[in-house]
PyMOL CGO cylinders between C-alpha atoms (Angstrom):
from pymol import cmd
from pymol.cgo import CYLINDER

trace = [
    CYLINDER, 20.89, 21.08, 60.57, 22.51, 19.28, 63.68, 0.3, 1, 1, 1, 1, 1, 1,
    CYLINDER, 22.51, 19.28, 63.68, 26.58, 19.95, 63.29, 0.3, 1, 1, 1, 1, 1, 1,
    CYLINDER, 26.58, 19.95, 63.29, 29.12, 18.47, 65.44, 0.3, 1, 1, 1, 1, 1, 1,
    CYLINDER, 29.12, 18.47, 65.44, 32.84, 20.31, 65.36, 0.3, 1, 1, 1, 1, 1, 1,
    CYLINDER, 32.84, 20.31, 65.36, 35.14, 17.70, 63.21, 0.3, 1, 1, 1, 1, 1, 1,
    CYLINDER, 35.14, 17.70, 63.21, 37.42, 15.70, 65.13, 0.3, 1, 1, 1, 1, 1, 1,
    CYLINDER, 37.42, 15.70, 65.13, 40.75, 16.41, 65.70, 0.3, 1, 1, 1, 1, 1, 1,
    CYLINDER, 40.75, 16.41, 65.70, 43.14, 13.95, 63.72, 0.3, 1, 1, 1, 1, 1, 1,
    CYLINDER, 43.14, 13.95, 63.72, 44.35, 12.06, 66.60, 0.3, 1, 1, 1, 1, 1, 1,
    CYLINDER, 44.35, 12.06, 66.60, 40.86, 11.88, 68.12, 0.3, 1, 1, 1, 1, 1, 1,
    CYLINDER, 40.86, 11.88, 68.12, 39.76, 10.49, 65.12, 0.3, 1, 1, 1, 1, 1, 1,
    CYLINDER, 39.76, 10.49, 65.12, 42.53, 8.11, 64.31, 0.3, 1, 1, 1, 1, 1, 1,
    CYLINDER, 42.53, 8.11, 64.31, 42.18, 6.72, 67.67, 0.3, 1, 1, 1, 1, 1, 1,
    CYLINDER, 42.18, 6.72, 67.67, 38.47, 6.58, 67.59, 0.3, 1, 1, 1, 1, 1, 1,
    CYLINDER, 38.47, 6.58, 67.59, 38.79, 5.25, 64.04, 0.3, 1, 1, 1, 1, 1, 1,
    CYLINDER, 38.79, 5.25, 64.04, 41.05, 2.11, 66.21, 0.3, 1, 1, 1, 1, 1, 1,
    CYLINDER, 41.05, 2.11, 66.21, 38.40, 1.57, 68.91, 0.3, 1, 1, 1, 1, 1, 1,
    CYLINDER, 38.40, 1.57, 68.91, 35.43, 1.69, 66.00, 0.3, 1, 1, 1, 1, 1, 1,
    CYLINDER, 35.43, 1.69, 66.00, 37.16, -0.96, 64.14, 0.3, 1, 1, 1, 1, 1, 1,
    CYLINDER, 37.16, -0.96, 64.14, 38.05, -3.37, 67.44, 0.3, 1, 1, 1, 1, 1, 1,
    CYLINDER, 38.05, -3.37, 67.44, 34.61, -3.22, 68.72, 0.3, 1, 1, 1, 1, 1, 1,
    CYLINDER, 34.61, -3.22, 68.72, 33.29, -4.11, 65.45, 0.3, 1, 1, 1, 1, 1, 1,
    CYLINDER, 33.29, -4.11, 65.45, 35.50, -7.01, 64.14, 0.3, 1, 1, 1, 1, 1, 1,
    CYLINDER, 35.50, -7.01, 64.14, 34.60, -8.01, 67.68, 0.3, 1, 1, 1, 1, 1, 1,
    CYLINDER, 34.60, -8.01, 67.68, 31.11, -7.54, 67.11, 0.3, 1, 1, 1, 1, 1, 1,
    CYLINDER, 31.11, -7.54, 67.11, 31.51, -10.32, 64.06, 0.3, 1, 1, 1, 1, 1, 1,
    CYLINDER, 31.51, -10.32, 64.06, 33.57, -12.63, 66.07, 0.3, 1, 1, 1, 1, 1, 1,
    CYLINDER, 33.57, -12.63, 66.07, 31.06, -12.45, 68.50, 0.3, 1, 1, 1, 1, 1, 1,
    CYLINDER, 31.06, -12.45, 68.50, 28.38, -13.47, 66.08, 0.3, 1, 1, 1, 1, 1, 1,
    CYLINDER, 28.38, -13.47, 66.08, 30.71, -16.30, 64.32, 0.3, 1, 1, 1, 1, 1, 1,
    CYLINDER, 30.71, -16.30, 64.32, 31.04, -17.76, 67.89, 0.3, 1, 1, 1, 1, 1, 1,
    CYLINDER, 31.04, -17.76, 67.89, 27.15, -17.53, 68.68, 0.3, 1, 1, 1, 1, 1, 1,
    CYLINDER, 27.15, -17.53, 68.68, 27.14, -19.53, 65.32, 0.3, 1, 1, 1, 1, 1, 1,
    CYLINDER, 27.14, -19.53, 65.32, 29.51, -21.67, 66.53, 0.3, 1, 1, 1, 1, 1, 1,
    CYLINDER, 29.51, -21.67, 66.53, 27.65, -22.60, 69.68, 0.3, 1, 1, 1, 1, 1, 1,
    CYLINDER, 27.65, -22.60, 69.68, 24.51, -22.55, 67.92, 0.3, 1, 1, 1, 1, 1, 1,
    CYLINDER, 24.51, -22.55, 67.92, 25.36, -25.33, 65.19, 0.3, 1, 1, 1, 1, 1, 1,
    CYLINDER, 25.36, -25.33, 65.19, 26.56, -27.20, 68.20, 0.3, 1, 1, 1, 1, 1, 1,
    CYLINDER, 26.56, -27.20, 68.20, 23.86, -27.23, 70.06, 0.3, 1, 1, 1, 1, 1, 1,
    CYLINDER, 23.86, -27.23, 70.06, 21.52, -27.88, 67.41, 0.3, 1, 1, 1, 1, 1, 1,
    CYLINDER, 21.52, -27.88, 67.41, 23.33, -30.76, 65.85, 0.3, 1, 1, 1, 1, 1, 1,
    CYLINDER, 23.33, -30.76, 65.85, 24.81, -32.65, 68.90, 0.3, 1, 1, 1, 1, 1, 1,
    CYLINDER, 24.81, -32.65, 68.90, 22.34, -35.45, 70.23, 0.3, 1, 1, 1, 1, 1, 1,
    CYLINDER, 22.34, -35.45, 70.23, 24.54, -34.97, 73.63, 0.3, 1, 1, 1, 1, 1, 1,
    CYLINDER, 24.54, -34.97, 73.63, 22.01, -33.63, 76.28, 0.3, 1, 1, 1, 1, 1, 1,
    CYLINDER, 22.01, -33.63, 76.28, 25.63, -32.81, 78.24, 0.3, 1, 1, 1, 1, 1, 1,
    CYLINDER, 25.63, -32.81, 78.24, 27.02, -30.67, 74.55, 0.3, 1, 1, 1, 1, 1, 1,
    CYLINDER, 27.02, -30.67, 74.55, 23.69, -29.04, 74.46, 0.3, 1, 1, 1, 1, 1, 1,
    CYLINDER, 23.69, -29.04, 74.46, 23.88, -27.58, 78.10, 0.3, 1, 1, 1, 1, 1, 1,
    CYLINDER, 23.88, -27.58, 78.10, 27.18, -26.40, 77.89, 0.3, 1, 1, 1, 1, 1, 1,
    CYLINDER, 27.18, -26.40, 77.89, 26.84, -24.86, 74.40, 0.3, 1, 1, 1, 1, 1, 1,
    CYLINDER, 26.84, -24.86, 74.40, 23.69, -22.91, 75.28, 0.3, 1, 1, 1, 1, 1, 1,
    CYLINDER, 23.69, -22.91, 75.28, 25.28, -21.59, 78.35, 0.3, 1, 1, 1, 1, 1, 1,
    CYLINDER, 25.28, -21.59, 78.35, 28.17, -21.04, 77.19, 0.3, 1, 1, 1, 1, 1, 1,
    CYLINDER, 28.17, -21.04, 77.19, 25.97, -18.75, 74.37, 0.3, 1, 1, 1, 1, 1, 1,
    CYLINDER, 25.97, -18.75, 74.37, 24.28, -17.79, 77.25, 0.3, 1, 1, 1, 1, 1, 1,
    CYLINDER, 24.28, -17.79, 77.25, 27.57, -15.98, 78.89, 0.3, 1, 1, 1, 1, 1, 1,
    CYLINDER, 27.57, -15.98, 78.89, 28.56, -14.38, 75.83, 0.3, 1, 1, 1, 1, 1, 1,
    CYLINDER, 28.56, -14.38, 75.83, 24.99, -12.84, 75.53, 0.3, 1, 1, 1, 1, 1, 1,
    CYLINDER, 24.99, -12.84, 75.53, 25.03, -11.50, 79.19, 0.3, 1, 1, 1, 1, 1, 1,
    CYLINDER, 25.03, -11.50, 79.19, 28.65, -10.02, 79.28, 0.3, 1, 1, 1, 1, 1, 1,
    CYLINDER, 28.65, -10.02, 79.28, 29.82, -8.88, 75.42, 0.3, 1, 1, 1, 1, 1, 1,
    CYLINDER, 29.82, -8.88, 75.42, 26.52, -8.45, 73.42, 0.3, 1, 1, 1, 1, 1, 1,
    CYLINDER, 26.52, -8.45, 73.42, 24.81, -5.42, 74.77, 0.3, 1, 1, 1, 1, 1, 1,
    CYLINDER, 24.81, -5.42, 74.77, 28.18, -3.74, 74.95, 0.3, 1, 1, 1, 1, 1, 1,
    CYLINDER, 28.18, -3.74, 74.95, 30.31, -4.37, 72.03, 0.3, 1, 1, 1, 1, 1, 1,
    CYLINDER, 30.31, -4.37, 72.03, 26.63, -3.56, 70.22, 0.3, 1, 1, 1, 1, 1, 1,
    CYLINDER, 26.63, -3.56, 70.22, 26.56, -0.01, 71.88, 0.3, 1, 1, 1, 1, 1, 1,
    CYLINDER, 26.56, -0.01, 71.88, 30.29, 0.54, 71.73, 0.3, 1, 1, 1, 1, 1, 1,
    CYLINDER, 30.29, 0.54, 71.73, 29.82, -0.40, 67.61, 0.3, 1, 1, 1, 1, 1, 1,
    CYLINDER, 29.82, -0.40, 67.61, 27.13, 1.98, 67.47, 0.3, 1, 1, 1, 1, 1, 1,
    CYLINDER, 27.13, 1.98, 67.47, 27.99, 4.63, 69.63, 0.3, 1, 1, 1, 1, 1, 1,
    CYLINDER, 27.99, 4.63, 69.63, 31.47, 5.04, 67.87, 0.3, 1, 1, 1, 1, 1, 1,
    CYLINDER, 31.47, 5.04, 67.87, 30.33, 4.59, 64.40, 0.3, 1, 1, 1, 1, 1, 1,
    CYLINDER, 30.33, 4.59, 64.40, 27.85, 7.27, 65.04, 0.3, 1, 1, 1, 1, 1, 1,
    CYLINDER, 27.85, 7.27, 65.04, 30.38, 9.81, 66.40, 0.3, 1, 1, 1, 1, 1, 1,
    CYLINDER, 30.38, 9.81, 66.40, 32.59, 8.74, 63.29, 0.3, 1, 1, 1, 1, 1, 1,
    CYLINDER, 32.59, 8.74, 63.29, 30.55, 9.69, 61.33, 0.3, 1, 1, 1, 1, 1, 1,
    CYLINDER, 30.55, 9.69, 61.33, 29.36, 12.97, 62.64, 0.3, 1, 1, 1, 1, 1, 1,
    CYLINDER, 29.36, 12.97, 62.64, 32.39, 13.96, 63.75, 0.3, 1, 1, 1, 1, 1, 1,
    CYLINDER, 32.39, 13.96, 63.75, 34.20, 13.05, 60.12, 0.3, 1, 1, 1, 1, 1, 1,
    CYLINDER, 34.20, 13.05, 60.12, 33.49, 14.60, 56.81, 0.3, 1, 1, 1, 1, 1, 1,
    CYLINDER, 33.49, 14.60, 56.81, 32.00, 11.48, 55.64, 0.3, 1, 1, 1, 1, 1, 1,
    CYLINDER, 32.00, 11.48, 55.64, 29.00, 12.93, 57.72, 0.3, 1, 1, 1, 1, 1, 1,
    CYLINDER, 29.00, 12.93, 57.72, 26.10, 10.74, 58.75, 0.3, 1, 1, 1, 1, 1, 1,
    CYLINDER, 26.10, 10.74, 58.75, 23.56, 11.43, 55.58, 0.3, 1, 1, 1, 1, 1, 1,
    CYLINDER, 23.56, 11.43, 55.58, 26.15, 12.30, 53.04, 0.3, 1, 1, 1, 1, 1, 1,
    CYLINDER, 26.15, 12.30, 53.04, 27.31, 9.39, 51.84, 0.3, 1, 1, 1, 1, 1, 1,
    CYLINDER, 27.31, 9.39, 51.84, 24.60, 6.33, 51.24, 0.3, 1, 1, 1, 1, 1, 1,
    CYLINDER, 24.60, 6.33, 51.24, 27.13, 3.50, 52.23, 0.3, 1, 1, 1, 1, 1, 1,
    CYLINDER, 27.13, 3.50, 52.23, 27.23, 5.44, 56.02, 0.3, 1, 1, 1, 1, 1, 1,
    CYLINDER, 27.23, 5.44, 56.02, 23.59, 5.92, 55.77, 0.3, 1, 1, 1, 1, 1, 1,
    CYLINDER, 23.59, 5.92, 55.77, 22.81, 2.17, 55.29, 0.3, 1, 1, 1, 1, 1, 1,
    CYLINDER, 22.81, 2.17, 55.29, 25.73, 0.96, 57.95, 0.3, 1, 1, 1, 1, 1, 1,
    CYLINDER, 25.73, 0.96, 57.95, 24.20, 3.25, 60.46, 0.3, 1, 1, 1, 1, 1, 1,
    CYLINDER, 24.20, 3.25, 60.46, 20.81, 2.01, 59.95, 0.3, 1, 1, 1, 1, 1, 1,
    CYLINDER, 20.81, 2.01, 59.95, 22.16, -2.06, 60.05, 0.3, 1, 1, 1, 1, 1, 1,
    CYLINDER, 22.16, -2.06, 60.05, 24.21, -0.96, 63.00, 0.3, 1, 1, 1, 1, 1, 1,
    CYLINDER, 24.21, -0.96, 63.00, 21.15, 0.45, 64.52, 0.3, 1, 1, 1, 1, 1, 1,
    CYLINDER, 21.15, 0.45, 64.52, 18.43, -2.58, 63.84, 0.3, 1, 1, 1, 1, 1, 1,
    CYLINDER, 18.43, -2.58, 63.84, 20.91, -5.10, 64.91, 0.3, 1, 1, 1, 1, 1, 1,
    CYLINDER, 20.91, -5.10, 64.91, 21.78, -3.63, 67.62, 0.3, 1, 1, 1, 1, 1, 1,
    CYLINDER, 21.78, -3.63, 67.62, 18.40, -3.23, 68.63, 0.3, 1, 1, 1, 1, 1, 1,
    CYLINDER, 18.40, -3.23, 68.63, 17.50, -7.08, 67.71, 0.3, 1, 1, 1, 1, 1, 1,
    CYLINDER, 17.50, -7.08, 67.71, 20.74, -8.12, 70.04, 0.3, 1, 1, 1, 1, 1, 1,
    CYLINDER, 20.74, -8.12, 70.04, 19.05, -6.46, 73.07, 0.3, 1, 1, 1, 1, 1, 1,
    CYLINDER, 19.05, -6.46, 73.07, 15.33, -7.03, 72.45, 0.3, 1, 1, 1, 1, 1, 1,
    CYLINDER, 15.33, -7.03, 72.45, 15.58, -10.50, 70.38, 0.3, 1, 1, 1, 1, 1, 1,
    CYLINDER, 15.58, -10.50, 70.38, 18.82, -12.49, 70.42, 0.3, 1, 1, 1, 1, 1, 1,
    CYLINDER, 18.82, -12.49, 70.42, 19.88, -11.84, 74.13, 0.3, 1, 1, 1, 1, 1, 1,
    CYLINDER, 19.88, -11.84, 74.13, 16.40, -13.39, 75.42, 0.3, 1, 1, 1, 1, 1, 1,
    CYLINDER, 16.40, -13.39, 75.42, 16.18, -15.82, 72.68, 0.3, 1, 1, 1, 1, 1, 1,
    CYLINDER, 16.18, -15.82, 72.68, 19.48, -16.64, 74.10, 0.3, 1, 1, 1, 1, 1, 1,
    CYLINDER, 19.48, -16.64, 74.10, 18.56, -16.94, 77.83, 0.3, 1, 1, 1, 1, 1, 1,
    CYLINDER, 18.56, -16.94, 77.83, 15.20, -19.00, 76.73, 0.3, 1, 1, 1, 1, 1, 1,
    CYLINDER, 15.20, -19.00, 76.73, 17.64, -21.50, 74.82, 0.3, 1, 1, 1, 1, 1, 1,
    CYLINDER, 17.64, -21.50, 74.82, 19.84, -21.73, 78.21, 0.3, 1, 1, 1, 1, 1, 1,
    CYLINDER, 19.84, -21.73, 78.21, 16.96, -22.21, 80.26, 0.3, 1, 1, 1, 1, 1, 1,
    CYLINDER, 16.96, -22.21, 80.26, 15.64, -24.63, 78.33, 0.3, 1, 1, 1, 1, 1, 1,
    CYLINDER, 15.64, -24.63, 78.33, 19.10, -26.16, 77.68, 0.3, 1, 1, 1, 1, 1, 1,
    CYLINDER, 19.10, -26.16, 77.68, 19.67, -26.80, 81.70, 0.3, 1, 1, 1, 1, 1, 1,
    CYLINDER, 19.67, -26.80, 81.70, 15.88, -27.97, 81.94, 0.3, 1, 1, 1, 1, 1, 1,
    CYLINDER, 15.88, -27.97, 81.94, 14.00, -30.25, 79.63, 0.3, 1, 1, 1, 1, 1, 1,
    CYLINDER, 14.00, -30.25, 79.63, 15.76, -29.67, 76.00, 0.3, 1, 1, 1, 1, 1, 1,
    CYLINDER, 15.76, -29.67, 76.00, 19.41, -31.11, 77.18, 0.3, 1, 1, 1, 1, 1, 1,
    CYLINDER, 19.41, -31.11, 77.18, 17.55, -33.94, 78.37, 0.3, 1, 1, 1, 1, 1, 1,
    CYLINDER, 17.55, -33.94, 78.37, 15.83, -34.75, 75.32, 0.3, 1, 1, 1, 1, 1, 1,
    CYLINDER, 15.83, -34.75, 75.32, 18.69, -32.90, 72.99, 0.3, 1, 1, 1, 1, 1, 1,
    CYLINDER, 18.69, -32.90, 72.99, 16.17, -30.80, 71.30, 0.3, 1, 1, 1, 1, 1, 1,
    CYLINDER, 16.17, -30.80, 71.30, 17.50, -26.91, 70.43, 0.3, 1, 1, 1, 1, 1, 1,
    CYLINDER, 17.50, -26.91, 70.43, 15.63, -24.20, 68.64, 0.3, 1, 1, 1, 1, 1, 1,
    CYLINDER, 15.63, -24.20, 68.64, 16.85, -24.01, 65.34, 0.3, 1, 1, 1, 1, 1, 1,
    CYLINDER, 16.85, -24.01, 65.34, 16.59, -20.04, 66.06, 0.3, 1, 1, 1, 1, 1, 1,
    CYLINDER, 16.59, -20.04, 66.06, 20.27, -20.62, 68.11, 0.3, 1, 1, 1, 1, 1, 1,
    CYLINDER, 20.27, -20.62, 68.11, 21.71, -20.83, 64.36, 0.3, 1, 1, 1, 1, 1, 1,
    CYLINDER, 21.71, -20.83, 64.36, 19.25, -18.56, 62.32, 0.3, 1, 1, 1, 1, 1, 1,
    CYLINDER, 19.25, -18.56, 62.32, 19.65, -15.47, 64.40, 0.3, 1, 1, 1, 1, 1, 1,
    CYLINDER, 19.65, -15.47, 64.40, 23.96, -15.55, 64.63, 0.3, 1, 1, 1, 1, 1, 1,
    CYLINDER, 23.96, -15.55, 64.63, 23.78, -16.53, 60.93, 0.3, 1, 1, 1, 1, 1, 1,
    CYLINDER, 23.78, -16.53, 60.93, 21.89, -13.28, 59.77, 0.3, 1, 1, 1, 1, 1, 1,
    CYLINDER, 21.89, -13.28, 59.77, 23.68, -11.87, 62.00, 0.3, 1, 1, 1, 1, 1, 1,
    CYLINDER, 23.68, -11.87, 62.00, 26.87, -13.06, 61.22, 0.3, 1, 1, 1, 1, 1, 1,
    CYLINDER, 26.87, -13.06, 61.22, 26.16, -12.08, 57.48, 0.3, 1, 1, 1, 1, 1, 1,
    CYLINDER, 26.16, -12.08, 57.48, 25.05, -8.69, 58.36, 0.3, 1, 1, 1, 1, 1, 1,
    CYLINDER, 25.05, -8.69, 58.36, 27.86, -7.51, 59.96, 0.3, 1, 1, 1, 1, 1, 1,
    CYLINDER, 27.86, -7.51, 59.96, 30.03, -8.95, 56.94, 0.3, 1, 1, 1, 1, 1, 1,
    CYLINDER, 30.03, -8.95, 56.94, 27.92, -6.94, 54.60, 0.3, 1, 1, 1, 1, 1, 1,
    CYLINDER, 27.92, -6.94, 54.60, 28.91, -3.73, 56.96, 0.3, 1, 1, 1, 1, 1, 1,
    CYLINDER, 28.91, -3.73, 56.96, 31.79, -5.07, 56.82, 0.3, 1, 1, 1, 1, 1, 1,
    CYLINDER, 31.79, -5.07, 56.82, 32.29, -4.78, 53.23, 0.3, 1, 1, 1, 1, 1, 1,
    CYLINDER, 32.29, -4.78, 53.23, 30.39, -1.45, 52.44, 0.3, 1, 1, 1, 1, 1, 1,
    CYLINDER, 30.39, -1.45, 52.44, 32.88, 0.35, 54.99, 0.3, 1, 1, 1, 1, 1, 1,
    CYLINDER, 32.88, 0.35, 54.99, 35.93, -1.15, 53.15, 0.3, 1, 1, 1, 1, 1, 1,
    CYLINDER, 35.93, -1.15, 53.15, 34.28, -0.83, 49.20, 0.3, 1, 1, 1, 1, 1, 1,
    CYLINDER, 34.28, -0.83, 49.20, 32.03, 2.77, 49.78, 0.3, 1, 1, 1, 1, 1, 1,
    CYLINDER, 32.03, 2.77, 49.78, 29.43, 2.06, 46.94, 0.3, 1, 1, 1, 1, 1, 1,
    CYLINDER, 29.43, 2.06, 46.94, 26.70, 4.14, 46.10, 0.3, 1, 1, 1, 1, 1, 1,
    CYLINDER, 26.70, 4.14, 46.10, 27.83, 7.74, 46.33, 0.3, 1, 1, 1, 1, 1, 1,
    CYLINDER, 27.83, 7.74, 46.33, 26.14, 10.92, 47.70, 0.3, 1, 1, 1, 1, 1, 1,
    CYLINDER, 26.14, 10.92, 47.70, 23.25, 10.75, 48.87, 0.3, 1, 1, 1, 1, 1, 1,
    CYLINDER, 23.25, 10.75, 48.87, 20.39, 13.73, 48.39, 0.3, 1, 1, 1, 1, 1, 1,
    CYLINDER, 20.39, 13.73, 48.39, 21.53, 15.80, 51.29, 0.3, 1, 1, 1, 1, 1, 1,
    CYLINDER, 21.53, 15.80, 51.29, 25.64, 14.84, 50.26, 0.3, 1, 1, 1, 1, 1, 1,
    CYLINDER, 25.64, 14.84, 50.26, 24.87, 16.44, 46.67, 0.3, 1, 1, 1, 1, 1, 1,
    CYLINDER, 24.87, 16.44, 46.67, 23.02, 19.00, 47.64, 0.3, 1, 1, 1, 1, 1, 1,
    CYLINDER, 23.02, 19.00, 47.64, 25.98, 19.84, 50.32, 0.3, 1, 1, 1, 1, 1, 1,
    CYLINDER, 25.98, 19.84, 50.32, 28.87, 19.50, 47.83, 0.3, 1, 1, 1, 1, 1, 1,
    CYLINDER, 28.87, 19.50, 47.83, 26.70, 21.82, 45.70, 0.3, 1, 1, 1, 1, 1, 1,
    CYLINDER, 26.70, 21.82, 45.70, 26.66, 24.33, 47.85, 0.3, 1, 1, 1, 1, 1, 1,
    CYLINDER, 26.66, 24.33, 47.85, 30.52, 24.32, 48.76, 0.3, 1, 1, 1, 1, 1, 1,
    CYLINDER, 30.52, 24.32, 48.76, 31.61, 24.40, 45.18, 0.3, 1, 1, 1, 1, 1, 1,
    CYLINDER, 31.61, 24.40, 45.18, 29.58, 27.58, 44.85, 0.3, 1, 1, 1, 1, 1, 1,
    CYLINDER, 29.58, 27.58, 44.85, 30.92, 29.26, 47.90, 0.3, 1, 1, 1, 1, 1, 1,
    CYLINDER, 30.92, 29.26, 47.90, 34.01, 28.28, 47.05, 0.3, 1, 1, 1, 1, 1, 1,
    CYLINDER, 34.01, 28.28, 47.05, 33.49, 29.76, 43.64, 0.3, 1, 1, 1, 1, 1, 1,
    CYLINDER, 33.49, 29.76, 43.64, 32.36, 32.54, 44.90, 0.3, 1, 1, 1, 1, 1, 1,
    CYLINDER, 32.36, 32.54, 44.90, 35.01, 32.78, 47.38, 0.3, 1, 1, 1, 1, 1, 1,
    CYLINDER, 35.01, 32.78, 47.38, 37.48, 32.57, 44.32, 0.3, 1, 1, 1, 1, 1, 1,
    CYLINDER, 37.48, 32.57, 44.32, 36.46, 35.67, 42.36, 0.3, 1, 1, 1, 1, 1, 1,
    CYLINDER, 36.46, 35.67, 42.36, 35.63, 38.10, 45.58, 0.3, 1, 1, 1, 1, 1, 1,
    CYLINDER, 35.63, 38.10, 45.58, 39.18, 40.46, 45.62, 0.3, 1, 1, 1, 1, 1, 1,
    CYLINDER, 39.18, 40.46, 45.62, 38.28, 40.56, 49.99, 0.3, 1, 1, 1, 1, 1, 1,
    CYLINDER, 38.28, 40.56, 49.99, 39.78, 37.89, 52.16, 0.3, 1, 1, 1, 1, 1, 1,
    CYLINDER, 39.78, 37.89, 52.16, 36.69, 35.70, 53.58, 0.3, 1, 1, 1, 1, 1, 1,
    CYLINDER, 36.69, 35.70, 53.58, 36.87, 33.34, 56.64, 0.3, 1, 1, 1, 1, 1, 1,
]
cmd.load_cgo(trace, "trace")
């Protein structure tokens, strides 16, 4: 099985810092997608409606992709690099696999449903004040996903999963077995 050497503790305190800056940013990100999106829906200003979708359109082209990757990227070597492991513990398991299909759905889905909404926004919809209510359903899930990661990285439900039981299994033997063998072991 793939193993990555733990990280040192002020690697992984630091890490830990970045992990958790990128991600709250990841939310605020989101809330302020919202933001723009509720605004642009609900404003009858063709003027409001331009600037909110390109405005939405800024924040997708310079902090989506990244903070997304940067989210991912440190969560995953977190994780591996951590005795919480990647597939030990279910709460990781699922927050790896949200972190993963949202961050796919930010590049493939929100970021061009974003640039569509700003084209459209400078073109015809600002002058007729008509938005795509997709501008407020996508930051909402989104919004609410990253709250629910949120909230299973501060709470840790679920316990072990199959490969975490098995694995704590096996160290209490060896450690057992360690314990009752009179010759020093590494």
């Amino acid at each position: 099985m793939f193993h990555v050497k733990p990280l040192k503790r002020p690697v992984r305190r630091g890490l830990l810092v970045a992990h958790v800056a990128v991600s709250v940013s990841w939310l605020g990100l989101a809330v302020g997608l919202l933001a723009l999106g509720i605004t642009a829906f609900t404003t009858g200003d063709p003027a409001t409606v331009g600037a909110a979708t390109r405005a939405m359109k800024i924040f997708g082209d310079w902090l989506v992709i990244p903070v997304a990757l940067l989210a991912l990227v440190s969560g995953l070597v977190l994780a591996l690099g951590t005795p919480w492991g990647l597939a030990r513990h279910r709460w990781v398991w699922t927050k790896f696999w949200l972190t993963l299909i949202t961050t796919g759905l930010s590049i493939f889905s929100l970021r061009p449903g974003i640039n569509a909404a700003a084209a459209d926004g400078a073109a015809a919809g600002a002058a007729a004040g008509v938005v795509d209510i997709n501008l407020v359903i996508a930051p909402s899930v989104a919004t609410a996903t990253y709250l629910f990661i949120t909230a299973i990285s501060i709470l840790k439900p679920w316990g072990l999963t199959r490969r975490g039981r098995r694995l704590r299994i096996s160290a209490s033997s060896a450690k057992s077995v360690d314990a009752r063998s009179p010759r020093q072991t590494a």
